[in-house]
N, C-alpha and C positions, 0 to 999 in steps of 0.2 A: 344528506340530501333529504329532501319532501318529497312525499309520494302523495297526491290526493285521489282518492278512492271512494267510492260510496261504502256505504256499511257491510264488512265483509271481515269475517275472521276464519277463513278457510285456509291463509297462506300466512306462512313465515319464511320469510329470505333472510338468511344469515339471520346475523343479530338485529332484530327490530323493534321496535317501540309504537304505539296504534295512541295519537295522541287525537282523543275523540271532541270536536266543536261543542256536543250536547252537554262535555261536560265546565261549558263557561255561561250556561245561561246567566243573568243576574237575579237576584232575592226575587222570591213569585211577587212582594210589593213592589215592586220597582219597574214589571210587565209594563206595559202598555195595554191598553182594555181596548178592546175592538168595540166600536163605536156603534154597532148593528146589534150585536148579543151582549155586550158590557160583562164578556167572559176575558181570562188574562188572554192575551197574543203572544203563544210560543214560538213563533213563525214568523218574524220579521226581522229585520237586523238591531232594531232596539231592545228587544230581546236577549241580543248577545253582548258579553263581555269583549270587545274585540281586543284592546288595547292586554290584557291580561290574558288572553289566547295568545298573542304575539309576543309577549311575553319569556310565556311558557314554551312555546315554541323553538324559540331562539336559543331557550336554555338549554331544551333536549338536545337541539343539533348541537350546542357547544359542550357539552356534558356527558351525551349519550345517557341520560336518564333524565326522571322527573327531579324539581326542587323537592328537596326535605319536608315531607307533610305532604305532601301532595297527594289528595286520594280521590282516585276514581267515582263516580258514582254511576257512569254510562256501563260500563264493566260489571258492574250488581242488576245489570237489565237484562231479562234473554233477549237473546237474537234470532228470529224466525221461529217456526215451525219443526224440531223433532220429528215428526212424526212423518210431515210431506218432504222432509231435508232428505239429499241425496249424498253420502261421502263422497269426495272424489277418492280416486283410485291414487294409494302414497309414489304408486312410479312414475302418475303423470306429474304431481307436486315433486319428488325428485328431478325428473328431468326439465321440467320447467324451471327450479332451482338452481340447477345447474346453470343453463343458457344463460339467466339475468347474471350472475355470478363470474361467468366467462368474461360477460359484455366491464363487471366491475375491474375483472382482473386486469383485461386489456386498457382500458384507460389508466387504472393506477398501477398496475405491476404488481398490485396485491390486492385480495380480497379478506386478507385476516382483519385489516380493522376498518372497515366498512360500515359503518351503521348506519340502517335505512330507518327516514319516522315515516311511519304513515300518517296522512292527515286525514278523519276521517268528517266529514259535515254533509250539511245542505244547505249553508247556504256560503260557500269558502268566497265566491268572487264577485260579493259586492263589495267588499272593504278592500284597498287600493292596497293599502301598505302589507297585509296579510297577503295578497295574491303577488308580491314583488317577494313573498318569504317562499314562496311552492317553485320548486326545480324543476318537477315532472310533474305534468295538470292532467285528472281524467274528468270527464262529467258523463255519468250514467244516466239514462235518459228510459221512462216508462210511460205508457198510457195512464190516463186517469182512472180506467179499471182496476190495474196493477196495484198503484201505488196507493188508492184508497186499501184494497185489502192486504196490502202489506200491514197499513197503518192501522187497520181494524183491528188486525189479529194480536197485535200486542197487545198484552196487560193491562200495562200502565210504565212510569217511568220514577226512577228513585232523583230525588229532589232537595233541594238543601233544608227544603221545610218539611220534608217526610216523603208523599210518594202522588203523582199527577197519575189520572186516569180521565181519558178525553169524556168531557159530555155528547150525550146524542148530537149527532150534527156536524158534530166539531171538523171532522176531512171536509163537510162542504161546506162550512162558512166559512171557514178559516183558512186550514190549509192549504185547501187546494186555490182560493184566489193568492191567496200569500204566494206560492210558488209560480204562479204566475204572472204578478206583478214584478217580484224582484230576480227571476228569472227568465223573465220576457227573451232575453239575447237570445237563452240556450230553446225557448221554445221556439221560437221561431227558426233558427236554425234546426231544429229536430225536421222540423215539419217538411225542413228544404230538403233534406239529406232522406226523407220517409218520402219523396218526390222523385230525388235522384238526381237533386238541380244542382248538391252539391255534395262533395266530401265529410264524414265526420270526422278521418283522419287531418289534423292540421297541416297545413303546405304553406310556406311563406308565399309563396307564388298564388293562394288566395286573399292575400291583404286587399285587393282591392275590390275585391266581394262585396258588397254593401252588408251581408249578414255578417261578415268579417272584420268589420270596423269599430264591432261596438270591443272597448278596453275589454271585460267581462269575457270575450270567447277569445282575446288571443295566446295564443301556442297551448291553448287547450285540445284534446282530442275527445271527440263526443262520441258516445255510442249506445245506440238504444239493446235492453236490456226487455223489451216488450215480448220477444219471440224467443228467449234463447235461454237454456239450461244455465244453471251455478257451473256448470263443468268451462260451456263455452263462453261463457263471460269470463273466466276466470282465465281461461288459456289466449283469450283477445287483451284482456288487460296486461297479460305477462308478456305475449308476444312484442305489446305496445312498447312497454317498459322496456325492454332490452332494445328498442330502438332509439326509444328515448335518452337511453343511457349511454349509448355510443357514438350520440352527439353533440354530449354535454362536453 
């Protein structure tokens, strides 16, 4: 099964696989140049490899591993902060192991050969046929304070041509309209849910929602990540998942 998740290497459920979107961009020639700065556009869906994500994808679930050759280059990047990172405590990742695992057992009668992919991106549900490949949908949701200095704080990123380090600017010309335009659905929906007007948990019973109709948010569950520790997001997205799972 798919699990999609934002960027997060805190948890491992059973036997798992983290198969990362960043690492299908196509050749930095082959970018698309934003038309305002005439810098590449890492942040659009032309941008990505989709067809070779799907791919790859498909392999893992049939496989339980990557194709032969296949090497990481998102995995050679840090992840956050050291320094402001909190560990979580190993009993609450046990006991929250456990629960998703009960929930496996009970559907199959076994959890010895279970293998979970994680899918991990930003931008997983504009491409149709990739979001028909995800079993369980999350979309993590932040303010534009947030998510600029998330973006800041990193380095830079390793690349097929060596290694991208954003220029001045780059989260506001770029990114942050990019995630706005091809994440319009999930913004707007954030907005309703940071209102109260409607759930981020999915409900069939909101299909006729107008913020519900767009393809892009169904049977996804959204949840903003603006207020809340790595602990509580993490025990939100698991608690999710073992609901998830015991309705599959």
């Amino acid at each position: 099964m798919t699990v999609s998740t934002s960027r997060t290497r805190v948890i491992t459920i059973g036997l798992s696989t983290i198969v990362h979107q960043d690492d299908f961009y196509k050749p930095e020639n082959q970018l698309p140049l934003d038309p305002k700065t005439g810098l590449a556009n890492w942040d659009c869906p032309e941008a990505i490899d989709f067809q070779s994500l799907i791919n790859t994808l498909h392999y893992v679930k049939e496989h339980g591993e990557f194709p032969e050759g296949f090497d990481s280059l998102e995995d050679k990047n840090p992840v956050g902060s050291k320094e402001n990172s909190t560990p979580i405590p190993q009993e609450v990742l046990d006991s929250l192991r456990e629960k998703i695992m009960a929930e496996v057992a009970n559907g199959q009668g076994t959890s010895k050969t279970t293998k979970f992919v994680i899918l991990d991106g930003f931008m997983l549900y504009v491409n149709e046929q990739l979001r028909k490949t995800i079993d369980v949908r999350f979309f993590l949701t932040a303010p534009y304070q947030v998510l600029k200095e998330r973006r800041e704080s990193r380095k830079g990123y390793a690349t097929l041509e060596g290694y991208w380090v954003d220029p001045p600017g780059y989260f506001d010309n770029i990114v942050w309209p990019n995630y706005l335009i091809y994440n319009e659905p999930f913004s707007k929906l954030a907005d309703a849910i940071e209102a109260n007007q409607v759930s981020g948990i999915y409900n069939t019973t909101e299909t006729a929602i107008m913020l519900r109709t767009d393809p892009m948010t169904q049977n996804v569950d959204v949840i903003s990540s603006s207020k809340a520790t790595i602990l509580v997001m993490v025990e939100s997205v698991s608690n999710l998942l073992s609901k998830r799972l015991s309705e599959l």
